[in-house]
N, C-alpha and C positions, 0 to 999 in steps of 0.2 A: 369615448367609445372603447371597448372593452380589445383586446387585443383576440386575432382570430388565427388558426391556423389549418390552414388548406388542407394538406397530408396529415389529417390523422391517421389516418390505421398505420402510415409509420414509423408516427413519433409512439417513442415506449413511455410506457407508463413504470414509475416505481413506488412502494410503499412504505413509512414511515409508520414504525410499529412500536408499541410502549404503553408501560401503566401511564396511567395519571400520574402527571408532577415528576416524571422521569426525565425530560430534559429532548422529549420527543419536539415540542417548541422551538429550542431552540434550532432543531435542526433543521426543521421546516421554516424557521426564520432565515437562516442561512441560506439554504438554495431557493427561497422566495427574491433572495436580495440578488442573486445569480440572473443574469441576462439571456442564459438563454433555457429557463427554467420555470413551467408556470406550476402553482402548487395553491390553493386556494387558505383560508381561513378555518376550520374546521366547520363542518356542516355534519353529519353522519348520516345522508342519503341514499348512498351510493346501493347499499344491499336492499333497502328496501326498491328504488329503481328498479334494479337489475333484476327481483324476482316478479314485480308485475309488469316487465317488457320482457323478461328473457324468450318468450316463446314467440316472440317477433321475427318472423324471417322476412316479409316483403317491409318495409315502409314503407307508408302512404303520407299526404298531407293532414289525415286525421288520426293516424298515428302520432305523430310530431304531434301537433296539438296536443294532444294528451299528455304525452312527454314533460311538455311545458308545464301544463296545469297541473299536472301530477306535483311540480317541484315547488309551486307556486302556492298553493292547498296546501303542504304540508312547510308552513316557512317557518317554522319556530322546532328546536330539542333543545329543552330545556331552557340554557342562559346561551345557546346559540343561535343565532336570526339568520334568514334569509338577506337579508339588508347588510351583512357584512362581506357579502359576496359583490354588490354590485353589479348584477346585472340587468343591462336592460329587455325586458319583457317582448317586445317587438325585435328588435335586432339580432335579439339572441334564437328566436324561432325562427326568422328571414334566414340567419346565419346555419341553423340547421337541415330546413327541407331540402339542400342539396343533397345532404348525407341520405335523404331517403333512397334512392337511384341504387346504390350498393352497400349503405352503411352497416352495422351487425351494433347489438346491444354494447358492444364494450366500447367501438366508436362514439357511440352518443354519452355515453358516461365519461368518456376523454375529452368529449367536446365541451362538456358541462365545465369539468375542472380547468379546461383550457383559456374558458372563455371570462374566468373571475378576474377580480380588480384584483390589482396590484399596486403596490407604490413606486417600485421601484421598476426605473426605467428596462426595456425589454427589445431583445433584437430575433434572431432567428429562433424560435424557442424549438429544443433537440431533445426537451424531454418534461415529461410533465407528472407531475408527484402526489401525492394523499396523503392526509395526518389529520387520524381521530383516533385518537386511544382507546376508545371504547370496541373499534373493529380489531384491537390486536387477538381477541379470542375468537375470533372469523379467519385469523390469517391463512391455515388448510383452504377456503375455502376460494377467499381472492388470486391463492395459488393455482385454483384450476379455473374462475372464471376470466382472470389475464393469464393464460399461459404460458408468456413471455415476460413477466414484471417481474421487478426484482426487489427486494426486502432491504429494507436498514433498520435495525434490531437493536433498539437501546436499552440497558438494564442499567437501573439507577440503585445503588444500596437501599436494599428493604428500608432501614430503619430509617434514616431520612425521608423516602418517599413517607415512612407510614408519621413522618412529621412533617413533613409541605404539607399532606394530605389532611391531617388534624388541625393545622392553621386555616382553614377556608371549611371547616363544621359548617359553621354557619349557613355557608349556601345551599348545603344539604341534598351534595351530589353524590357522596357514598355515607355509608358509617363510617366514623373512626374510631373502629375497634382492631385494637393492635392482632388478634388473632385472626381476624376476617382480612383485615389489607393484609397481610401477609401470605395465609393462604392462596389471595388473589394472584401476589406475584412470584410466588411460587409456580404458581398455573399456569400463565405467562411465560416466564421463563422453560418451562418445562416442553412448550407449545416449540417455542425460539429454538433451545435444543434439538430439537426433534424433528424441524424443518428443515436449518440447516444439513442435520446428518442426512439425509435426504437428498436435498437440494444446496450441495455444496457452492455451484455456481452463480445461486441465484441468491443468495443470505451472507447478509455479511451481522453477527451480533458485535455490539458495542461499548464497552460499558461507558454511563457518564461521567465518573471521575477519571476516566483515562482520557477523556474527548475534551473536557475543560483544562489538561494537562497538558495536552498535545496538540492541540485545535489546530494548530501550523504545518502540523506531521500527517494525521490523518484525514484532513478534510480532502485534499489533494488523492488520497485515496481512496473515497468517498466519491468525488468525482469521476473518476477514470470507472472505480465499479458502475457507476449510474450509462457513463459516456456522454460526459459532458468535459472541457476543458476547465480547469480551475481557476478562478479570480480571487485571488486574495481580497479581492475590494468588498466582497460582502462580508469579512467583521467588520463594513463599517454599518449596519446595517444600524445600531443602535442609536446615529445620527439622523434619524428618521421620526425619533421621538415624539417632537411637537405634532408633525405632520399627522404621524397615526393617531394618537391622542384627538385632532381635530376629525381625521378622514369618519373614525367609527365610535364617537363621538358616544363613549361606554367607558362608563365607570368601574366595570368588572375586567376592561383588560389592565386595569392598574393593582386591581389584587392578585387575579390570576399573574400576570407578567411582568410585573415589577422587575425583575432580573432583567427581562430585556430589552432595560430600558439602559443598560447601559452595555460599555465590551463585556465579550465574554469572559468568568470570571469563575474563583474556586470558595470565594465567598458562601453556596449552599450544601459544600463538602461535611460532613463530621455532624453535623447542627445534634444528632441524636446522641453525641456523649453529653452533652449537658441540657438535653429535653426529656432522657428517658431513664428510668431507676435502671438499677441493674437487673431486676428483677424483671422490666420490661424485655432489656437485651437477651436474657437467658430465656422467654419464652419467643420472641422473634427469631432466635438462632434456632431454636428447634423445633420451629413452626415452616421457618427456611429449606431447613435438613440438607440435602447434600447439595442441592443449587446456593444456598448460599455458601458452600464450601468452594461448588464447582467455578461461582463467580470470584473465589477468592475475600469472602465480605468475615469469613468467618475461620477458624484451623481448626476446627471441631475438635479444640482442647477439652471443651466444657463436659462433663461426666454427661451420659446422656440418661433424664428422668423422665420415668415411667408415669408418675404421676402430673408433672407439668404439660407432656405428651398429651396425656390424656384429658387435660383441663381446655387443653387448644382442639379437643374434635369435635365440640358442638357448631362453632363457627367456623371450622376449617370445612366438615361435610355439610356446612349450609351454603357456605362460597362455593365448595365445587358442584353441587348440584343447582345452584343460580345458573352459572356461569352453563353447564352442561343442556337447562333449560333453554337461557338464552341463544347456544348455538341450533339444538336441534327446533327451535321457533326458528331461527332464521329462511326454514327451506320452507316456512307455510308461508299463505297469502301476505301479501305487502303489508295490508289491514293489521292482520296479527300481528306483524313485524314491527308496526309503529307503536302498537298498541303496549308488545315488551318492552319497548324500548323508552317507553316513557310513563306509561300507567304502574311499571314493575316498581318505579321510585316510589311508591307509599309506602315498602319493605321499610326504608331509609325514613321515613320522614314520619313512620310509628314509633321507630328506635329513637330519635331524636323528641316525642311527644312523650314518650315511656320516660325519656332521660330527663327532660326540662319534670316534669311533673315529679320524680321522682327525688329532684334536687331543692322543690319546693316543700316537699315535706315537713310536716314542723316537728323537732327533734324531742325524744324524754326528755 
């Protein structure tokens, strides 16, 4: 039986924000391994929930129902399943229609995350987490629908992410085109920035080569931000190997997370001085521009050209006008919302039909 907690509306909720292959995993494996921390598997339900309940002020027992069936109807994004959540279907509605009496749409979305499987053993749980990459260009928006949650903001060096990112093509969850992933986290980053200046109290950004440096220094601060007490015991979190392997019994958490299959480690640091010409590094630095300076990735020695500038704006204003689609879809019907979120991949997986076809060509 899944673990349940009484007082939700005052346990806080916090958010785990980051590109793809940034190291946002790791950190949601860590306070998954944390005892008094529930934090789920990535699902990416949460916004489309909240827009076709948000207008929910009484709860009824056929409200709930819905609730359920809503999450249940929609069990699959992409290479994510409902089935790595483990919940049970009865217990978990039984466990809900209390929260009808006074619950509000942000309760029943903490009750969802609260109530997923975990491995690791759990005692009072004081605070309960989210991690899907794909909502960090939502983050404005989880800002006002939790008005008390608080952010941890990782930014991974472009040019490794835009090579973790190119190592898993194949399952053809984005392009890996070096000017399109970079504008991405640019965009990202720019987001991060801008929250924090705002929202000093509630942001903390991170980068990942300092967090795999210091993992002993900052987790502890990591905690006390969240308000939870620190365990060292969760690096050991990658002594759980076998068990996970078994529990979600998927072949794709060993590509995606291979790393976390052992301590943490500075093993996926640099990997882009010997994956990427120079001529890749000179168009990601200046596709970067001043966030990769601001992040410290780059000392904008490099002359700045007008015409490499220019070569990176067909995919840099097709990523931000995606990304700008995808937020403003987010405030339409649920419907729509799913329908972005997982019909938009044909973009991805023409690019990848244009590329295989185009590498079979037969040469003069």
């Amino acid at each position: 039986m899944n673990d349940s907690v009484n007082n939700i509306h005052q346990v806080p909720i916090f958010f785990i924000m980051g590109r793809p292959r940034s190291g946002t995993t790791l950190l949601s494996t860590l306070f998954d391994a944390h005892p008094n921390v529930k934090i789920p598997p990535e699902f990416p339900i949460m916004l489309p929930l909240y827009q076709k309940f948000r207008k929910i002020k009484q709860w009824n027992e056929e409200t709930v129902h819905q609730f359920v069936a809503f999450i249940f109807q929609h069990n699959v994004f992409i290479h994510r399943t409902l089935e790595n959540l483990k919940i049970d279907r009865e217990e978990f509605t039984a466990d809900l229609l209390p929260l009808a009496k006074d619950g509000s749409i942000q309760d029943f979305l903490k009750k969802l995350n609260a109530y997923t499987y975990s491995l690791f053993p759990k005692e009072k749980i004081e605070a309960i987490g989210d991690k899907n990459p794909v909502y960090s260009i939502y983050t404005e928006r989880f800002l006002k629908i939790f008005p008390d949650s608080k952010f941890i903001c990782i930014v991974r060096d472009y040019r490794d992410n835009f090579v973790s990112m190119k190592k898993l093509a194949d399952l053809k969850l984005e392009a890996p085109i070096l000017t399109l992933q970079v504008s991405r986290w640019r965009y990202v980053a720019k987001i991060f920035v801008r929250c924090q200046k705002k929202h000093p109290d509630r942001f903390r950004i991170i980068r990942y080569e300092d967090f795999v440096n210091k993992k002993t220094e900052m987790m502890p601060e990591l905690c006390d931000f969240i308000g939870i007490p620190y365990d060292p015991a969760a690096f050991d979190f990658y002594k759980k190997k076998e068990e996970t392997m078994k529990t979600y019994d998927n072949p794709l958490i060993a590509r995606f997370h291979s790393s976390l299959m052992n301590p943490v480690n500075t093993s996926r640091m640099e990997q882009w001085r010997k994956e990427l010409t120079n001529a890749e590094v000179k168009m990601a630095d200046t596709v970067a521009g001043k966030y990769g300076r601001l992040f410290h990735y780059n000392d904008g020695s490099e002359p700045f050209s007008l015409l490499r500038w220019l070569k990176s704006r067909p995919m840099a204003i097709y990523g931000y006008l995606l990304f700008k689609l995808y937020y403003w879809g987010s405030y339409l019907p649920s419907s729509v919302v799913l329908w972005l979120s997982v019909k938009l991949l044909v973009l991805v997986r023409t690019w990848h039909y244009l590329s295989a076809k185009k590498n079979t060509q037969p040469t003069a």
